[in-house]
Jmol script that loads the backbone (N, CA, C; Angstrom):
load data "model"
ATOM      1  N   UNK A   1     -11.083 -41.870   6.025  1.00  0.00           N
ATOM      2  CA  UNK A   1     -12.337 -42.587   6.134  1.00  0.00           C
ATOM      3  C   UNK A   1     -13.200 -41.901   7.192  1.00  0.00           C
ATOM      4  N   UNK A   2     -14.861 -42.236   6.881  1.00  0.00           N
ATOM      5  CA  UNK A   2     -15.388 -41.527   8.088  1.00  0.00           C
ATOM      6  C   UNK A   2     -16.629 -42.490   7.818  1.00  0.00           C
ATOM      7  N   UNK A   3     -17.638 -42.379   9.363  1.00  0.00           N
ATOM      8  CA  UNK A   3     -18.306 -43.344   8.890  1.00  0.00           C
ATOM      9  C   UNK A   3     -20.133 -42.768   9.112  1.00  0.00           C
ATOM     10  N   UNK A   4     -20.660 -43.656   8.203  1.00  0.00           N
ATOM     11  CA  UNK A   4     -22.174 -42.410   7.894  1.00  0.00           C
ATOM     12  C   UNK A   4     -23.093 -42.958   8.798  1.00  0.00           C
ATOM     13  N   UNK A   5     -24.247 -42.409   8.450  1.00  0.00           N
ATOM     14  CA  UNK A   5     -25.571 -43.010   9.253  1.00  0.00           C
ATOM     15  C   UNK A   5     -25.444 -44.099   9.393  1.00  0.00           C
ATOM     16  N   UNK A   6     -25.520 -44.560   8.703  1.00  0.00           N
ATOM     17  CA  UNK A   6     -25.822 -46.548   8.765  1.00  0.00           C
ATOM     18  C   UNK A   6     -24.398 -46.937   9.446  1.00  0.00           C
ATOM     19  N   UNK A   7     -23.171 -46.718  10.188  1.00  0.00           N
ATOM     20  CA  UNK A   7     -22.402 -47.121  10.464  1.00  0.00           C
ATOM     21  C   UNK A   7     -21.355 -47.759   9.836  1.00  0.00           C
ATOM     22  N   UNK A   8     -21.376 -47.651   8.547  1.00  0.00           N
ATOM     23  CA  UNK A   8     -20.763 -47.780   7.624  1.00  0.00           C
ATOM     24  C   UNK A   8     -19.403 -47.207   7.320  1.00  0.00           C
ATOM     25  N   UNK A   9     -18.023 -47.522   6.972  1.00  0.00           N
ATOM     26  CA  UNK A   9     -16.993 -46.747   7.183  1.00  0.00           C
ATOM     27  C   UNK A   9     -16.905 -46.350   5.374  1.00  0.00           C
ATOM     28  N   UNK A  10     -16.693 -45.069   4.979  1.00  0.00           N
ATOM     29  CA  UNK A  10     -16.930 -44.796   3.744  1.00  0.00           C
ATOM     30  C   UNK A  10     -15.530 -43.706   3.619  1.00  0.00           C
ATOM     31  N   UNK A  11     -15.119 -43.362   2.173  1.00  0.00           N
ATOM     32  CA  UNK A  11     -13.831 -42.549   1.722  1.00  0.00           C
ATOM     33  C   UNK A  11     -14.147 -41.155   2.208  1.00  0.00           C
ATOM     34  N   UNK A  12     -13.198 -40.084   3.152  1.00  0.00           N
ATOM     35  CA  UNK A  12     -14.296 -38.752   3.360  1.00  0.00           C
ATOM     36  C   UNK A  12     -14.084 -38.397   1.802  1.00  0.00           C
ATOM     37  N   UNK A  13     -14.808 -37.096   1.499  1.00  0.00           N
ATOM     38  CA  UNK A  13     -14.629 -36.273   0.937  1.00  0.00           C
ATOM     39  C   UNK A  13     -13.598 -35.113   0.954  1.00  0.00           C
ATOM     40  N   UNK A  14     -12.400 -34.982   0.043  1.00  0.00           N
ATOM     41  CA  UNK A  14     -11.590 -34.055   0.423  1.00  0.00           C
ATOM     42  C   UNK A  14     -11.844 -32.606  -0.209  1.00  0.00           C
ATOM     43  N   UNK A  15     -11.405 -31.909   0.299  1.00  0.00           N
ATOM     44  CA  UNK A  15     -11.737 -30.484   0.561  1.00  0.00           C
ATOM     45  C   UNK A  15     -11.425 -30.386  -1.374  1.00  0.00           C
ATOM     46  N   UNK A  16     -11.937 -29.691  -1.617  1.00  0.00           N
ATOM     47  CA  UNK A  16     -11.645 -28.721  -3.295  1.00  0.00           C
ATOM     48  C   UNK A  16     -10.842 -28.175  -3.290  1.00  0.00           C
ATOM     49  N   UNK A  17     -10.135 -28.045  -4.775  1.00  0.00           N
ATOM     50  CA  UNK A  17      -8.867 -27.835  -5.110  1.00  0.00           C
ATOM     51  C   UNK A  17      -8.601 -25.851  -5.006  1.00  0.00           C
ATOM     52  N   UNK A  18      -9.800 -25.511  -5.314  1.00  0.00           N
ATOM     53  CA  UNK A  18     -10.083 -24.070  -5.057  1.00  0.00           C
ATOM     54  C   UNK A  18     -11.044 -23.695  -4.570  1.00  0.00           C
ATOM     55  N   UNK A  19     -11.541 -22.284  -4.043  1.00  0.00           N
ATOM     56  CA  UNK A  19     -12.499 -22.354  -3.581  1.00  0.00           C
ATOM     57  C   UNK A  19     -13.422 -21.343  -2.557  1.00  0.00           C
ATOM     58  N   UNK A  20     -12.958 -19.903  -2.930  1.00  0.00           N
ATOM     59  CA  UNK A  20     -14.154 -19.093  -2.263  1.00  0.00           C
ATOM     60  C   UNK A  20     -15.614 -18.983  -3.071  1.00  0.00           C
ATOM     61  N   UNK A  21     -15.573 -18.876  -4.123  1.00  0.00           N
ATOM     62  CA  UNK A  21     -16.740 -18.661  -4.885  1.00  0.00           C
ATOM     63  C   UNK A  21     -17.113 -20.227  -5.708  1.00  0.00           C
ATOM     64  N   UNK A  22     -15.860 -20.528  -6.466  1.00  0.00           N
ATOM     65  CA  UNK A  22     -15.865 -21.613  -7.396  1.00  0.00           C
ATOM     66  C   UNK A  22     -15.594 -22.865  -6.147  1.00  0.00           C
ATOM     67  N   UNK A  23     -16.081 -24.103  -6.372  1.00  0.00           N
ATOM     68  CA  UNK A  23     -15.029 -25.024  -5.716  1.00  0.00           C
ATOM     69  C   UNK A  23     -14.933 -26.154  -7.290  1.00  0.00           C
ATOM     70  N   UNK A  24     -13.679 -26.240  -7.271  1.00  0.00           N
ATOM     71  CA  UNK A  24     -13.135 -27.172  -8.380  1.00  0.00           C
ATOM     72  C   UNK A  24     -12.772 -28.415  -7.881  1.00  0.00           C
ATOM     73  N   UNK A  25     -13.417 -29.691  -9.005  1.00  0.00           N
ATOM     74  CA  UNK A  25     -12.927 -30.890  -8.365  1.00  0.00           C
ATOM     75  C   UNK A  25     -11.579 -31.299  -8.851  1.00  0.00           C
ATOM     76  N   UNK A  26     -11.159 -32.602  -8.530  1.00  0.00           N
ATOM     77  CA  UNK A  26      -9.489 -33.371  -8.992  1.00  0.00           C
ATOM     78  C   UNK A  26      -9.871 -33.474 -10.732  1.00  0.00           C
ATOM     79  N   UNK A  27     -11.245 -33.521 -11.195  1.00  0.00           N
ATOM     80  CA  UNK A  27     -11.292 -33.971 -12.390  1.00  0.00           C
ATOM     81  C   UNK A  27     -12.134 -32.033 -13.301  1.00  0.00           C
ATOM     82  N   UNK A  28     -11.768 -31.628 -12.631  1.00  0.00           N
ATOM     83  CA  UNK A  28     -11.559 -30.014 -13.456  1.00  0.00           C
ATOM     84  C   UNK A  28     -12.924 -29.648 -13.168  1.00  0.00           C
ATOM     85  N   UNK A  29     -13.721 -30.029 -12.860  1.00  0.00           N
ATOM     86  CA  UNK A  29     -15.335 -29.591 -12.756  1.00  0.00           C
ATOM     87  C   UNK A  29     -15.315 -28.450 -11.797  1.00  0.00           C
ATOM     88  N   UNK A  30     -16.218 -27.619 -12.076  1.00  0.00           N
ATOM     89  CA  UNK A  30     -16.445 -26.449 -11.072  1.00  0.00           C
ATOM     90  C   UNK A  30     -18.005 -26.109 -10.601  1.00  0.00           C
ATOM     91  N   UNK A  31     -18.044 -26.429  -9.126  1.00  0.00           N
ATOM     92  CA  UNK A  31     -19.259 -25.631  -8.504  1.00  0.00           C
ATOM     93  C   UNK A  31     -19.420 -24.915  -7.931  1.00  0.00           C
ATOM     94  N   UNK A  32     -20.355 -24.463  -8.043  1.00  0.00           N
ATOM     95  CA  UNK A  32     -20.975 -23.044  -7.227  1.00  0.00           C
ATOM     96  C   UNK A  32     -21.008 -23.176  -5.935  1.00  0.00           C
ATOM     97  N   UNK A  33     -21.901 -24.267  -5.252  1.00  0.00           N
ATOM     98  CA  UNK A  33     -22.013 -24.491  -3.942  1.00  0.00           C
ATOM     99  C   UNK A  33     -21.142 -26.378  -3.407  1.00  0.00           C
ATOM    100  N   UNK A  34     -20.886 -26.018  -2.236  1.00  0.00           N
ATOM    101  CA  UNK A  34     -20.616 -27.018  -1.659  1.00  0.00           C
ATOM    102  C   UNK A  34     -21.514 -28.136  -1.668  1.00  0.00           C
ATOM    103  N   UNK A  35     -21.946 -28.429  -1.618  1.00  0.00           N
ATOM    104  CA  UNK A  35     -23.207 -29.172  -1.668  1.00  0.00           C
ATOM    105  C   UNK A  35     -23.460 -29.868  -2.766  1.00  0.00           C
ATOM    106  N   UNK A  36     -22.835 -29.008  -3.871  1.00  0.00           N
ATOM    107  CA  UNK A  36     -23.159 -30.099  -5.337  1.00  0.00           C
ATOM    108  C   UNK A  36     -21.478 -30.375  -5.874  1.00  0.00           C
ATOM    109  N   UNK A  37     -20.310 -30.214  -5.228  1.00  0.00           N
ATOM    110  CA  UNK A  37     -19.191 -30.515  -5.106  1.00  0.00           C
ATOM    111  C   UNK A  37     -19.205 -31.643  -4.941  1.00  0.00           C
ATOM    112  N   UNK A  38     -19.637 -31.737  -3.271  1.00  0.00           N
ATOM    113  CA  UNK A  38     -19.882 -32.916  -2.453  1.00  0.00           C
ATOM    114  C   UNK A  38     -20.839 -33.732  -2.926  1.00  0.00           C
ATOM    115  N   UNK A  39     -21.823 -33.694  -3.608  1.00  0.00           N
ATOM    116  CA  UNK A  39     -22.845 -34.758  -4.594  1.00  0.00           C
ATOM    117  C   UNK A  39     -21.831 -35.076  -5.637  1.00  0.00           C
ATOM    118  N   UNK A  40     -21.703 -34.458  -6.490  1.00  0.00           N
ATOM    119  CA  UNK A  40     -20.394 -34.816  -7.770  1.00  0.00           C
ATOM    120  C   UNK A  40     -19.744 -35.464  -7.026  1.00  0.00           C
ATOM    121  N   UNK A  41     -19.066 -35.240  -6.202  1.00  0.00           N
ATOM    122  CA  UNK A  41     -17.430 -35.826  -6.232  1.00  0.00           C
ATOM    123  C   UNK A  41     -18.362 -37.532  -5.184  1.00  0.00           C
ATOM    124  N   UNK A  42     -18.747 -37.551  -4.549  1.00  0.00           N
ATOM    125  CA  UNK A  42     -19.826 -39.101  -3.967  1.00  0.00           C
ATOM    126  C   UNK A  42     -19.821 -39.903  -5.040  1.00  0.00           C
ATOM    127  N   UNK A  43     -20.562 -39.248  -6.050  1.00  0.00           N
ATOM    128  CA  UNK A  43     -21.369 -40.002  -7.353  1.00  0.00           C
ATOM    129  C   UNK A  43     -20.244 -40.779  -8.390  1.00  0.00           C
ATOM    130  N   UNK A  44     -19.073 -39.408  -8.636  1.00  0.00           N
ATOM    131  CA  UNK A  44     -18.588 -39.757 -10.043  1.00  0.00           C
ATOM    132  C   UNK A  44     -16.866 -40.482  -9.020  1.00  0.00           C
ATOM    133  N   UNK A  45     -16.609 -39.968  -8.251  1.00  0.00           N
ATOM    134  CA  UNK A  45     -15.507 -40.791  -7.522  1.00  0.00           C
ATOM    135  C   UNK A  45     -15.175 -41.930  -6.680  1.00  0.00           C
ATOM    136  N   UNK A  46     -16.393 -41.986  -5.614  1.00  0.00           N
ATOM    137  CA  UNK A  46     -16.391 -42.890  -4.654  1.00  0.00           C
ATOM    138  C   UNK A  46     -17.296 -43.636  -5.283  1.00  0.00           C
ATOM    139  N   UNK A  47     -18.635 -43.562  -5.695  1.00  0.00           N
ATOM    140  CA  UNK A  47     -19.025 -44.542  -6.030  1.00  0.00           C
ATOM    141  C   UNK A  47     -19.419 -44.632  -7.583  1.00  0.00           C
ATOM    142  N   UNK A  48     -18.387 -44.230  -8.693  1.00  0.00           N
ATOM    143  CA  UNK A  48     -18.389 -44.458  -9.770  1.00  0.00           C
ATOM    144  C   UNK A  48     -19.117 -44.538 -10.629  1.00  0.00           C
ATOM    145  N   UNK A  49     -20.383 -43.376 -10.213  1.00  0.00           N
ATOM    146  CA  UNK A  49     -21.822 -43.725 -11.482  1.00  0.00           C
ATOM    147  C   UNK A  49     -21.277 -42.838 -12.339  1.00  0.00           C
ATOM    148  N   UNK A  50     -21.718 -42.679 -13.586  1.00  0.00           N
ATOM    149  CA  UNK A  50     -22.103 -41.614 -14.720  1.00  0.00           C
ATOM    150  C   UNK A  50     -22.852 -41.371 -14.446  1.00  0.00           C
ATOM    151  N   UNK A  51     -22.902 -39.994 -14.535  1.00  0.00           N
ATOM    152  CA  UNK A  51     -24.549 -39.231 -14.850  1.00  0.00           C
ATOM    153  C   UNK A  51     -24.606 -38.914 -16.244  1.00  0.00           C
TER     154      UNK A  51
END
end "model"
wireframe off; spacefill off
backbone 0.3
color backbone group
């Protein structure tokens, strides 16, 4: 757990399953940058939207 702006205690994000160029999530997806790892894995894990 870690906790965000608002003081809020939230799930961290764990590191990718691979990952100098690719980073791959738990559910097989692969990104380019960190940044849209870490958006994916927020969206479709912790807080369960579909896109």
């Amino acid at each position: 757990m870690q906790q965000n702006r608002d003081g809020e205690w939230v799930p961290a994000i764990p590191e990718p399953l691979r990952g100098f160029w690719w980073k791959q999530c738990k559910c097989e997806q692969e990104f380019l940058t960190m940044r849209g790892y870490r958006g994916h894995y927020a969206l479709a894990h912790i807080l369960k939207v579909e896109a």
